[in-house]
N, C-alpha and C positions, 0 to 999 in steps of 0.2 A: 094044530100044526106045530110042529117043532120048529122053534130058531137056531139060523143056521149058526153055526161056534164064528169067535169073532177070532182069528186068525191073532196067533202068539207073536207079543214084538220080539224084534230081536234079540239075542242080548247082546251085548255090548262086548266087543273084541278085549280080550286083554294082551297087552305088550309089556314086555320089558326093553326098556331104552337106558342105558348105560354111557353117562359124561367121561369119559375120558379124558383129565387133564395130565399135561406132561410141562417140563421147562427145559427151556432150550436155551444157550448162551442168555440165562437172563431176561426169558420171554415164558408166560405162562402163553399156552397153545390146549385149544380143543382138539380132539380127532371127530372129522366129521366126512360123513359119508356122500356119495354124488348119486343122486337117487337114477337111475336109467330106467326107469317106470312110472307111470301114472299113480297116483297123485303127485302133483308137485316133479314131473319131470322137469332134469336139469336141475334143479336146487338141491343145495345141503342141508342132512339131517345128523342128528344125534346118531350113532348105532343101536341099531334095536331087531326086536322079533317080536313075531307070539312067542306066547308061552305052551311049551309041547306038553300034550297030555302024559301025565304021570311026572312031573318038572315042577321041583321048586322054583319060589322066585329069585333066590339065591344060587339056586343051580343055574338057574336059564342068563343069570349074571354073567356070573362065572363063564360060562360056555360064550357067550357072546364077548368078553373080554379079553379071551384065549383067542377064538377067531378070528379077531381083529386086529391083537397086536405080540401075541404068542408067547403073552406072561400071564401067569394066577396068582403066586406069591405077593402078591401086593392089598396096599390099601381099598378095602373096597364098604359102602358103605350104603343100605339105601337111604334115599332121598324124601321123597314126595311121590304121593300118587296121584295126578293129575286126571280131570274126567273133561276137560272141554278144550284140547290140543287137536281132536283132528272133528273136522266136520264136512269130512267128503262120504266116511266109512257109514253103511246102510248100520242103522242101532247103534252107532256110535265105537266109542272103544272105549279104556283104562289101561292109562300110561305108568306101569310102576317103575319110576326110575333109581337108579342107582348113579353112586360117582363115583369114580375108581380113579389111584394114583399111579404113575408108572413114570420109571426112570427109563429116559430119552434114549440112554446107549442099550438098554435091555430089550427094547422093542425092536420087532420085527412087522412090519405089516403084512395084511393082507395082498398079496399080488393075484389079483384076477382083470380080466376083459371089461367087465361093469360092475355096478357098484362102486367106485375106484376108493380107498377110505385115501386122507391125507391131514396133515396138522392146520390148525389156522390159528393165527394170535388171536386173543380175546379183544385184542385192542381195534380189529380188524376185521371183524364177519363177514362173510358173504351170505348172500341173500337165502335166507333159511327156511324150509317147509314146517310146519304142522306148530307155527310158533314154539319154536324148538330157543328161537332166543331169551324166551323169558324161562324157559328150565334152566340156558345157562346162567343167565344171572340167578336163578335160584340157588345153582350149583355152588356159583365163585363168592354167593353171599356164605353158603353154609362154609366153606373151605377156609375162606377168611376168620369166622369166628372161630372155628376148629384148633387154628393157630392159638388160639389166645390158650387153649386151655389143656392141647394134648399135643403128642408128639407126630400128629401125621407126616412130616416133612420127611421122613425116614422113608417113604417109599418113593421118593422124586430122588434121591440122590445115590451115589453106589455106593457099597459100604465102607469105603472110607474116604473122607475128604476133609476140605479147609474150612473152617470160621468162615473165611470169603465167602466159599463155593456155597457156604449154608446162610449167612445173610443178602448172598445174590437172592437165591429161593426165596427167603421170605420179603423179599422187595418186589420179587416178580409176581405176586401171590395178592401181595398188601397194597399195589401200585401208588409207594412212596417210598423214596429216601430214608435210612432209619441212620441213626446217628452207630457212628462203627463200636465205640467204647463201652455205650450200654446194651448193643443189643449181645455183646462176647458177654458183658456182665453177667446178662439175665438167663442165657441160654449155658452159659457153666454153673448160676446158681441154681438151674432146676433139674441137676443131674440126670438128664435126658441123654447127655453127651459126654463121653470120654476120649482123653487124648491115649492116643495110640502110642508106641515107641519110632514111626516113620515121620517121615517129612515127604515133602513135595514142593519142587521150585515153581515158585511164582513169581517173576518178572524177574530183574537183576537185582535183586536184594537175598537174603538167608532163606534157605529155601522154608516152608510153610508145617508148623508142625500138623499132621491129620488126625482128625479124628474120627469117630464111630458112636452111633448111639448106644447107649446102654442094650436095648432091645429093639430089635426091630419088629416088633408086634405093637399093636393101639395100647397103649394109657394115655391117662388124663394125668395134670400136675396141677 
């Protein structure tokens, strides 16, 4: 007598989930979503999807990065692929995330009924599904070293601003104080940045000469 076949597991969902960091008056801020469906109704998540049949996982980035805040020119980079983030889903899933950079004044959000997206300070989470809090510290760990060694900040700011406006950024990023004299030193000694021929006032003193990065595409220094 033949035995009967022992029924295939599932496999395991795959997602692409996308960190979204932005800064704001001097606040690094998430974009995170308000989930209006089961699992984890009521709580926020990272943005994310499947991945659509025939869709890279850079594409399906991409696409999810446009829908959410209506820029693609920017910084985007994957991350980690996580395999023990959700455990409600039948066979599981596979989280491949990504974290993408975007300047504050370039975004446009999403406007719909549910799902509602909105920013949160990192300093400040609200109660999060599918332990979505330990990607973001995944995130803000990889971001923070990234500073040390390439010019990402180029996609947080518009293209042209002040010394201020660029060691705000990286104080909102680094959450510390950085002395004002050395960090102008190190960020003109690693020609990353050029000053422009404008200016811009800032407070009652001369106004602020701007500058602009050399490129605004990823190197490392």
């Amino acid at each position: 007598m033949a035995q009967a076949a022992t029924p295939a597991a599932s496999s395991p969902l795959v997602a692409v989930v996308v960190v979204i960091f932005t800064v704001d008056d001097g606040d690094l801020q998430a974009l995170l979503i308000s989930r209006s469906g089961e699992p984890y109704q009521g709580r926020w998540a990272i943005p994310g999807g499947r991945l659509n049949p025939g869709e890279s996982l850079v594409e399906a980035a991409t696409r999810k990065l446009v829908d959410e805040t209506g820029v693609r020119d920017v910084y985007l980079e994957q991350l980690f692929t996580f395999s023990d983030l959700d455990d409600v889903t039948p066979g599981g899933s596979v989280a491949v995330t990504y974290f993408a950079l975007v300047d504050h004044q370039r975004v446009r959000l999403a406007d719909r009924t549910d799902w509602q997206p909105a920013w949160f300070s990192m300093r400040t989470l609200p109660e999060l599904a599918f332990r979505n809090e330990d990607v973001l510290a995944y995130a803000l760990e990889r971001l923070r070293n990234k500073l040390q060694y390439a010019n990402v900040a180029y996609s947080l700011l518009p293209p042209r601003f002040t010394l201020s406006q660029l060691q705000r950024v990286y104080e909102s990023i680094l959450g510390r104080t950085l002395d004002k004299r050395n960090f102008r030193k190190r960020m003109l000694s690693l020609g990353i940045i050029e000053p422009t021929s404008e200016r811009q006032a800032e407070g009652a003193g001369r106004p602020a000469l701007l500058y602009r990065f050399s490129t605004r595409e990823p190197v490392a220094f």
